[in-house]
Backbone atoms as SQL, in Angstrom:
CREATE TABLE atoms (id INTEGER PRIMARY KEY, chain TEXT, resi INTEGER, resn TEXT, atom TEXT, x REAL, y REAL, z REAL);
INSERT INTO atoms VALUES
  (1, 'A', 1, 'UNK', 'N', 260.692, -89.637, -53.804),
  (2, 'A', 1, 'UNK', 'CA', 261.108, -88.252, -53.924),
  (3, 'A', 1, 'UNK', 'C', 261.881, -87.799, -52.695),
  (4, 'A', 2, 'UNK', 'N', 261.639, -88.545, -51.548),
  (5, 'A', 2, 'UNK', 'CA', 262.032, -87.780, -49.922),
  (6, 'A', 2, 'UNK', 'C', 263.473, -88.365, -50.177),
  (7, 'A', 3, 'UNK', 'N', 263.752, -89.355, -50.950),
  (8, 'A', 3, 'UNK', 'CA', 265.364, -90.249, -50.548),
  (9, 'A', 3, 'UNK', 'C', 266.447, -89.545, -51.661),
  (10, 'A', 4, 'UNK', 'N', 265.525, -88.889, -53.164),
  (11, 'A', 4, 'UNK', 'CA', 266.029, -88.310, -53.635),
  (12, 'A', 4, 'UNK', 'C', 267.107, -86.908, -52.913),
  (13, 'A', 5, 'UNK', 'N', 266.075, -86.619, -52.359),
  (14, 'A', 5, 'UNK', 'CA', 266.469, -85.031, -51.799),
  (15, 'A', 5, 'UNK', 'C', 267.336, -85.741, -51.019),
  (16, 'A', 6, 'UNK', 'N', 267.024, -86.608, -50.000),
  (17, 'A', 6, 'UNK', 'CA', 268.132, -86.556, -48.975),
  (18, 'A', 6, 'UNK', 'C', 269.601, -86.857, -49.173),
  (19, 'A', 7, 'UNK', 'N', 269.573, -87.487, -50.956),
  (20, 'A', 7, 'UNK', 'CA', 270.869, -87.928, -51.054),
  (21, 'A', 7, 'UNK', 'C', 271.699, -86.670, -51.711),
  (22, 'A', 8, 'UNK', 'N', 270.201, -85.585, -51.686),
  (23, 'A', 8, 'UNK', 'CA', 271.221, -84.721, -52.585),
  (24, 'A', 8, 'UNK', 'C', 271.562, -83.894, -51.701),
  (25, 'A', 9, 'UNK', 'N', 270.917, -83.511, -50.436),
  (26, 'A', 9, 'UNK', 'CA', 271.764, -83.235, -49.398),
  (27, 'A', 9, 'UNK', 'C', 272.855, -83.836, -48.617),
  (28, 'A', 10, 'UNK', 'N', 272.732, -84.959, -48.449),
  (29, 'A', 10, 'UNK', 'CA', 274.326, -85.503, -48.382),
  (30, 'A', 10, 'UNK', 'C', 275.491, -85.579, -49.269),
  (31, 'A', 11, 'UNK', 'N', 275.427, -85.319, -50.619),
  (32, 'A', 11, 'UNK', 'CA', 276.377, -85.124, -51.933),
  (33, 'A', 11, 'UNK', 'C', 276.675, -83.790, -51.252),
  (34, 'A', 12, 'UNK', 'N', 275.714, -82.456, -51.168),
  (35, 'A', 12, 'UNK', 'CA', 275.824, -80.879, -51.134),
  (36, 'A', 12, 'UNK', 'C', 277.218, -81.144, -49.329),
  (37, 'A', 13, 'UNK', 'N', 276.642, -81.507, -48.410),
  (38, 'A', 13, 'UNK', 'CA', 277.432, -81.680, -47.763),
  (39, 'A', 13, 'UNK', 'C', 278.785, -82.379, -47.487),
  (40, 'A', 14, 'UNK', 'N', 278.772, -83.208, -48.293),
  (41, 'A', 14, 'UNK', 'CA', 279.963, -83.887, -48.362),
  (42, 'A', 14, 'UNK', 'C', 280.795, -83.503, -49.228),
  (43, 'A', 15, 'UNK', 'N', 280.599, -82.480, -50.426),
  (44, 'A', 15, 'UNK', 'CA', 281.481, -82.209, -51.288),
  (45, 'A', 15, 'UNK', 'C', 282.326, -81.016, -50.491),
  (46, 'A', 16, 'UNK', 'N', 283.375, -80.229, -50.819),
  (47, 'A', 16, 'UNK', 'CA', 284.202, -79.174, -50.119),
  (48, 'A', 16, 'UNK', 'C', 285.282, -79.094, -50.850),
  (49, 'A', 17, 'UNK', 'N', 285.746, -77.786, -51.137),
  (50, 'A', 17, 'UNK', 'CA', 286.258, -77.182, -52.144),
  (51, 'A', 17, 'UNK', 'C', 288.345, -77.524, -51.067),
  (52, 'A', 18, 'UNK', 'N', 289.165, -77.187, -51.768),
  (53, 'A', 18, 'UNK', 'CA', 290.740, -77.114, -51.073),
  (54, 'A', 18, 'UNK', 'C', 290.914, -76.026, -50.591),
  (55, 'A', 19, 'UNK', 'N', 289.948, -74.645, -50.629),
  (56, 'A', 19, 'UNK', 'CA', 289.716, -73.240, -49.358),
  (57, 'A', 19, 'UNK', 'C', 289.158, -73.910, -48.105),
  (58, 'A', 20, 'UNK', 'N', 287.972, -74.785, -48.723),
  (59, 'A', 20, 'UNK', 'CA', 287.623, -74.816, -47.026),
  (60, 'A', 20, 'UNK', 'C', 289.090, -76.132, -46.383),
  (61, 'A', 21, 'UNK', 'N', 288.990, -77.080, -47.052),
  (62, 'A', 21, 'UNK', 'CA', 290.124, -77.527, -46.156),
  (63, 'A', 21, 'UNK', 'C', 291.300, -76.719, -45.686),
  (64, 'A', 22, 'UNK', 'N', 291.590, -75.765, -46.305),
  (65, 'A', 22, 'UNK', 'CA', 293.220, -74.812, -46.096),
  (66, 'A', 22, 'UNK', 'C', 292.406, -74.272, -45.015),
  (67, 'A', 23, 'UNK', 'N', 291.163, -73.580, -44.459),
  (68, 'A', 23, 'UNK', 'CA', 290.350, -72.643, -43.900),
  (69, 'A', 23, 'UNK', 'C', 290.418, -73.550, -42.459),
  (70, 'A', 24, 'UNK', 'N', 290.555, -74.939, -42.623),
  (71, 'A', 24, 'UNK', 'CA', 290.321, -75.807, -41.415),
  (72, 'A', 24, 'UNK', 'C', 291.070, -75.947, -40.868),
  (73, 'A', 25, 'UNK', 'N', 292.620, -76.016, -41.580),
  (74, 'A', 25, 'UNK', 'CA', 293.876, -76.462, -41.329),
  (75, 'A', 25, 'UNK', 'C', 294.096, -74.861, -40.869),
  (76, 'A', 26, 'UNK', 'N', 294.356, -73.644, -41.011),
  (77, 'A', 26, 'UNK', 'CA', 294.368, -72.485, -40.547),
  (78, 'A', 26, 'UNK', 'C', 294.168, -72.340, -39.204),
  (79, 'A', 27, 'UNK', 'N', 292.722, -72.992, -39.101),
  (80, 'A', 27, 'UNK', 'CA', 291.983, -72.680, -38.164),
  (81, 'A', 27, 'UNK', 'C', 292.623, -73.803, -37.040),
  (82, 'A', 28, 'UNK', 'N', 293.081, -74.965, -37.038),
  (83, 'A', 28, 'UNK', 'CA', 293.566, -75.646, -36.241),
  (84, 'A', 28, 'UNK', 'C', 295.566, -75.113, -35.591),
  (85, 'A', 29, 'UNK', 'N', 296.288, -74.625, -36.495),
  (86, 'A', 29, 'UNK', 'CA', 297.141, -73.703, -36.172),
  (87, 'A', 29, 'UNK', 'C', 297.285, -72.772, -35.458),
  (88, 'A', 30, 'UNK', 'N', 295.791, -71.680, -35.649),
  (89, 'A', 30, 'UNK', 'CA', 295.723, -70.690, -34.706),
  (90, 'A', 30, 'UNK', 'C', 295.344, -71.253, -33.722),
  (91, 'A', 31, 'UNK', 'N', 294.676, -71.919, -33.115),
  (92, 'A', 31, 'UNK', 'CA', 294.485, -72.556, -32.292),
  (93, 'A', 31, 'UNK', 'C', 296.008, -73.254, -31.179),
  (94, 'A', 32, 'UNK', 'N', 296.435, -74.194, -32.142),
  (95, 'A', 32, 'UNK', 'CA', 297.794, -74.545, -31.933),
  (96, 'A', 32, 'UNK', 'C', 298.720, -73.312, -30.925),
  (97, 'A', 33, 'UNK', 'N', 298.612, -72.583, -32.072),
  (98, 'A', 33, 'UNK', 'CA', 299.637, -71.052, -31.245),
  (99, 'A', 33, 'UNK', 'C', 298.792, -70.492, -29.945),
  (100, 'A', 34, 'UNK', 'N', 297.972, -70.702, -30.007),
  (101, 'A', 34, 'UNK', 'CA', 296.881, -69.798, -28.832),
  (102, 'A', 34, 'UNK', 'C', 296.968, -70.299, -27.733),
  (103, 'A', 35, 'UNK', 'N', 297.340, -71.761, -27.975),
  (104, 'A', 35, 'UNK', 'CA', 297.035, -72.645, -26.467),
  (105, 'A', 35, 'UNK', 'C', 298.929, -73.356, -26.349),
  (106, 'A', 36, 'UNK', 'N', 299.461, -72.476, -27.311),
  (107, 'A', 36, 'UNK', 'CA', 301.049, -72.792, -27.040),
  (108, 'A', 36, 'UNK', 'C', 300.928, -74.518, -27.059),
  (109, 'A', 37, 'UNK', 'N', 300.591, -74.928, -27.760),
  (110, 'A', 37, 'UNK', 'CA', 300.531, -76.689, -27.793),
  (111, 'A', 37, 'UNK', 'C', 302.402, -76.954, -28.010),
  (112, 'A', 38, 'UNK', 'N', 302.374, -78.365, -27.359),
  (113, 'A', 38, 'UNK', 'CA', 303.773, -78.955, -27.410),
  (114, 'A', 38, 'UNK', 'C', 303.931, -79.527, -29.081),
  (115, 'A', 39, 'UNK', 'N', 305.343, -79.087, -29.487),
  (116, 'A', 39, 'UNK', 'CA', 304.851, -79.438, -30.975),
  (117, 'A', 39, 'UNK', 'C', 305.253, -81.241, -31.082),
  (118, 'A', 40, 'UNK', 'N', 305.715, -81.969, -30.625),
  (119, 'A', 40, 'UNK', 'CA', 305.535, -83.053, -30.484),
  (120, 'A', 40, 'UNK', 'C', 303.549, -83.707, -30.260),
  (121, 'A', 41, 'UNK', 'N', 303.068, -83.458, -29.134),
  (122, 'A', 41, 'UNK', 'CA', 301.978, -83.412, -28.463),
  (123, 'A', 41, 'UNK', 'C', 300.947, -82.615, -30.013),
  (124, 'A', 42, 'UNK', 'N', 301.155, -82.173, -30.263),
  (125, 'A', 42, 'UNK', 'CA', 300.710, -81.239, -31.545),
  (126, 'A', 42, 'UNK', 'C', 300.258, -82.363, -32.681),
  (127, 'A', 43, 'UNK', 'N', 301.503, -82.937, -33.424),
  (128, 'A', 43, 'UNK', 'CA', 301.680, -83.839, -34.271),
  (129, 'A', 43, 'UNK', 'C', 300.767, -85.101, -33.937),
  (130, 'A', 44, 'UNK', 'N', 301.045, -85.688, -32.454),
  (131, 'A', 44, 'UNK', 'CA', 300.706, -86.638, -32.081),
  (132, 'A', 44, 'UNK', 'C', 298.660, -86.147, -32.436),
  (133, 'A', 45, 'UNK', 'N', 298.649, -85.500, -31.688),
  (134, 'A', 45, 'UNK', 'CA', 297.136, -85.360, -31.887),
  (135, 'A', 45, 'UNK', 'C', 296.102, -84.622, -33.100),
  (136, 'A', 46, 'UNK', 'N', 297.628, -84.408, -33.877),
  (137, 'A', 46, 'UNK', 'CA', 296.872, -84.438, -35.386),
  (138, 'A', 46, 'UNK', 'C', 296.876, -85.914, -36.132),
  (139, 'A', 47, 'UNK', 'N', 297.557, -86.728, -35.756),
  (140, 'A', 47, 'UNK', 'CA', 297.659, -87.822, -36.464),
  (141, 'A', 47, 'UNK', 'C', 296.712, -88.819, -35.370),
  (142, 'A', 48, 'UNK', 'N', 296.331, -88.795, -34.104),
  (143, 'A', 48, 'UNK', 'CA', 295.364, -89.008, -33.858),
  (144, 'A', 48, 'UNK', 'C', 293.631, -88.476, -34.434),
  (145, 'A', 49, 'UNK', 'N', 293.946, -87.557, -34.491),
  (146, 'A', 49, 'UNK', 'CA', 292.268, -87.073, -35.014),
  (147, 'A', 49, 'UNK', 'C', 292.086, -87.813, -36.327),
  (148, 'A', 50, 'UNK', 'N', 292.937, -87.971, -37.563),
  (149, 'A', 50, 'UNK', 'CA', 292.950, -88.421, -38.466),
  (150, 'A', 50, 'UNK', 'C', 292.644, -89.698, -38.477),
  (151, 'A', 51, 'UNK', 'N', 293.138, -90.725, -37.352),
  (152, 'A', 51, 'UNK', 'CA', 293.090, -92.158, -37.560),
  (153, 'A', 51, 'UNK', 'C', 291.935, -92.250, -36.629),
  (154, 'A', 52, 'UNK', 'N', 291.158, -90.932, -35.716),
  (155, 'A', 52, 'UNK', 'CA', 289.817, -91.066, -35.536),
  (156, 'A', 52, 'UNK', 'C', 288.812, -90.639, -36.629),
  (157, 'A', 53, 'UNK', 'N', 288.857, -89.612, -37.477),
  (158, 'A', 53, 'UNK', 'CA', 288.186, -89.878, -38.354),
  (159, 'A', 53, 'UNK', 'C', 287.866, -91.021, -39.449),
  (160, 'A', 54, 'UNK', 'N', 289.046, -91.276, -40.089),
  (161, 'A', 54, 'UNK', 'CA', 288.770, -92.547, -40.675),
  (162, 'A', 54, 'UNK', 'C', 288.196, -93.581, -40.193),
  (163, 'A', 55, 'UNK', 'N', 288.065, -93.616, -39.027),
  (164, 'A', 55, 'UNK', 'CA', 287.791, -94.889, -38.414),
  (165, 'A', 55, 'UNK', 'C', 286.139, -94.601, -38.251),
  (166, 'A', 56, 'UNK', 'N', 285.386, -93.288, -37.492),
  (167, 'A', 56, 'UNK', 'CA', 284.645, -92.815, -37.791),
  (168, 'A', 56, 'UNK', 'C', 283.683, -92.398, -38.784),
  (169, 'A', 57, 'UNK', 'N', 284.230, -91.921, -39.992),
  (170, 'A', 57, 'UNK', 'CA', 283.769, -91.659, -41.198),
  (171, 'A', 57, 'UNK', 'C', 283.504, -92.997, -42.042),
  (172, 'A', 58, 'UNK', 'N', 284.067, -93.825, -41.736),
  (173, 'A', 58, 'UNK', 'CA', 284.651, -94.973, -42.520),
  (174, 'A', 58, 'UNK', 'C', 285.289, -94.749, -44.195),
  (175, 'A', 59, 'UNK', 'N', 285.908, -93.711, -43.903),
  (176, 'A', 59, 'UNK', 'CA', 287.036, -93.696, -45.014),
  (177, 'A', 59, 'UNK', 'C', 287.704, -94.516, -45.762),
  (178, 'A', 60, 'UNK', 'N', 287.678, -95.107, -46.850),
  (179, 'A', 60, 'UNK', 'CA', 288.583, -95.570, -47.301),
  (180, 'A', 60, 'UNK', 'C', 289.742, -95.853, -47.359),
  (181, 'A', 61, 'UNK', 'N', 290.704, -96.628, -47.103),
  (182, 'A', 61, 'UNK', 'CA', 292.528, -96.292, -46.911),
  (183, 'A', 61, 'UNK', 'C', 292.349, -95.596, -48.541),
  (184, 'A', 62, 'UNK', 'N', 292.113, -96.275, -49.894),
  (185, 'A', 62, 'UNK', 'CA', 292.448, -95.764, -50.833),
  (186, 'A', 62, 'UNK', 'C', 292.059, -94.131, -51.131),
  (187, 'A', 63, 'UNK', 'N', 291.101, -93.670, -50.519),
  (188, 'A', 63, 'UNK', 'CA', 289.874, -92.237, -50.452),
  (189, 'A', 63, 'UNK', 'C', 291.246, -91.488, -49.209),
  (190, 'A', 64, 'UNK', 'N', 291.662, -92.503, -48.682),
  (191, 'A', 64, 'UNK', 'CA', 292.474, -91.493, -47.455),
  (192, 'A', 64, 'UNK', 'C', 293.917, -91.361, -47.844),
  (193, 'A', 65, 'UNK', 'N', 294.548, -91.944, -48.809),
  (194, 'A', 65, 'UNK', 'CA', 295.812, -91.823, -49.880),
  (195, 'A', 65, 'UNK', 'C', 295.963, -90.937, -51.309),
  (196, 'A', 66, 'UNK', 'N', 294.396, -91.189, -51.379),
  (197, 'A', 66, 'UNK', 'CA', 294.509, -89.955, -52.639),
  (198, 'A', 66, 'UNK', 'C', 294.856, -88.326, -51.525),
  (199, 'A', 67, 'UNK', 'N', 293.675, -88.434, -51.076),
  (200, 'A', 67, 'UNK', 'CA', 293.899, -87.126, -50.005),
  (201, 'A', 67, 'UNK', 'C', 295.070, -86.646, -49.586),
  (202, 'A', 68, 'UNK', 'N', 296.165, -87.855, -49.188),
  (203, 'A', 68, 'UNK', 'CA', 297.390, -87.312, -48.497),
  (204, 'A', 68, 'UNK', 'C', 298.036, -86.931, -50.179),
  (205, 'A', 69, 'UNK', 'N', 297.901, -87.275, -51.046),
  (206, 'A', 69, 'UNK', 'CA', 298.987, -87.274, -52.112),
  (207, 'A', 69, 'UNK', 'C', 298.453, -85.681, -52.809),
  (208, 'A', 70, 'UNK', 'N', 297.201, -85.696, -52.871),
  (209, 'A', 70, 'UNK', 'CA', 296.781, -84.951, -53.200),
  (210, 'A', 70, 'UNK', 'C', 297.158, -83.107, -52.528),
  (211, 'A', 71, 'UNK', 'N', 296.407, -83.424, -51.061),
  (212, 'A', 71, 'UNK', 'CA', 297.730, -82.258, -50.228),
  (213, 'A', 71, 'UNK', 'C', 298.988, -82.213, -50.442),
  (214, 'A', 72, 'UNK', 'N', 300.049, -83.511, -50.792),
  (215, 'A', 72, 'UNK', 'CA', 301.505, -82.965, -50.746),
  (216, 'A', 72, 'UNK', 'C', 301.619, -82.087, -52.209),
  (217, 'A', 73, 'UNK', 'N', 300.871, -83.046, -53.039),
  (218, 'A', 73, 'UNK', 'CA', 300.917, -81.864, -54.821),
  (219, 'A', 73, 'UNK', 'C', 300.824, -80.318, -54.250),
  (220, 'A', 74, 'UNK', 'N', 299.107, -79.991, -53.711),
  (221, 'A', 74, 'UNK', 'CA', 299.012, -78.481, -53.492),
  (222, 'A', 74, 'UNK', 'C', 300.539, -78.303, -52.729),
  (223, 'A', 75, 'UNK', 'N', 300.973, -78.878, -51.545),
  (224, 'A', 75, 'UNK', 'CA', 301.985, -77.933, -50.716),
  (225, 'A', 75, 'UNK', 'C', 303.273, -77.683, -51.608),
  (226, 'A', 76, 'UNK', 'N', 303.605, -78.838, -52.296),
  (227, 'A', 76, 'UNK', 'CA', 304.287, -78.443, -53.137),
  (228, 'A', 76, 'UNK', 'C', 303.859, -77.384, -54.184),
  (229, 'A', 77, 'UNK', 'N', 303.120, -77.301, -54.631),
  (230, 'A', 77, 'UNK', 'CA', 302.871, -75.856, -55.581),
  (231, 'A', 77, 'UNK', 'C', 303.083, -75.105, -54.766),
  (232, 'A', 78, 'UNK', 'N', 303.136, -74.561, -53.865),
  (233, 'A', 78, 'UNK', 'CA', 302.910, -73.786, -53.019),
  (234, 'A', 78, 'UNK', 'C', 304.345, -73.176, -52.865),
  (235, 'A', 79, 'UNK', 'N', 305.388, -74.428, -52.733),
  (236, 'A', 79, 'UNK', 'CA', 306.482, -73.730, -51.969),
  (237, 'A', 79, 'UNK', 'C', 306.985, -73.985, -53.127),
  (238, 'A', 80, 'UNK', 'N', 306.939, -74.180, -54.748),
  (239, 'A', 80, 'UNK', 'CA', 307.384, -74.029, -55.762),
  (240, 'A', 80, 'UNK', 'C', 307.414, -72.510, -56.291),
  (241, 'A', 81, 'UNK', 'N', 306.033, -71.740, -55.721),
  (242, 'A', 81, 'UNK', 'CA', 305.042, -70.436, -55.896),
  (243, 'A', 81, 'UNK', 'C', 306.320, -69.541, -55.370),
  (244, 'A', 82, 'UNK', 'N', 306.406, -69.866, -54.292),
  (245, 'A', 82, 'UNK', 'CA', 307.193, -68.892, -53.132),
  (246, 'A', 82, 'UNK', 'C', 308.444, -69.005, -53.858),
  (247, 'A', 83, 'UNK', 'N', 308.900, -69.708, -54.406),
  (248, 'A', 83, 'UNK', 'CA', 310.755, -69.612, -54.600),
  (249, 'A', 83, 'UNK', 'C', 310.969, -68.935, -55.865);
């Protein structure tokens, strides 16, 4: 019963809706602007954090390709929305 629960707290935590990711990505921007980051230096250490998480998380390449494809669909709706 104890391994039950715990897996269903790791499902509850690991799942996350495309608000909270937009909410994260927000939140790393304002940030960005606040501390005037170099936008080179910027890039670089977003694409560092990423190839530390995966490496960390142990992500999947295939789990980490849906993801990117998956964000370019939303951004594209997005700037399909706007025009």
């Amino acid at each position: 019963m104890v391994d039950k629960n715990m897996e269903d707290k790791k499902s509850k935590k690991s799942s996350y809706t495309i608000g909270d990711a937009v909410q994260i990505a927000d939140d790393i921007f304002k940030l960005s602007k606040e501390k005037e980051y170099n936008v080179g230096a910027f890039v670089h250490g977003l694409i560092f954090a990423l190839e530390y998480a995966q490496i960390s998380y142990q992500i999947p390449n295939q789990q980490l390709a849906n993801i990117k494809r998956d964000s370019r669909k939303y951004l594209k709706q997005i700037n399909n929305t706007k025009k």
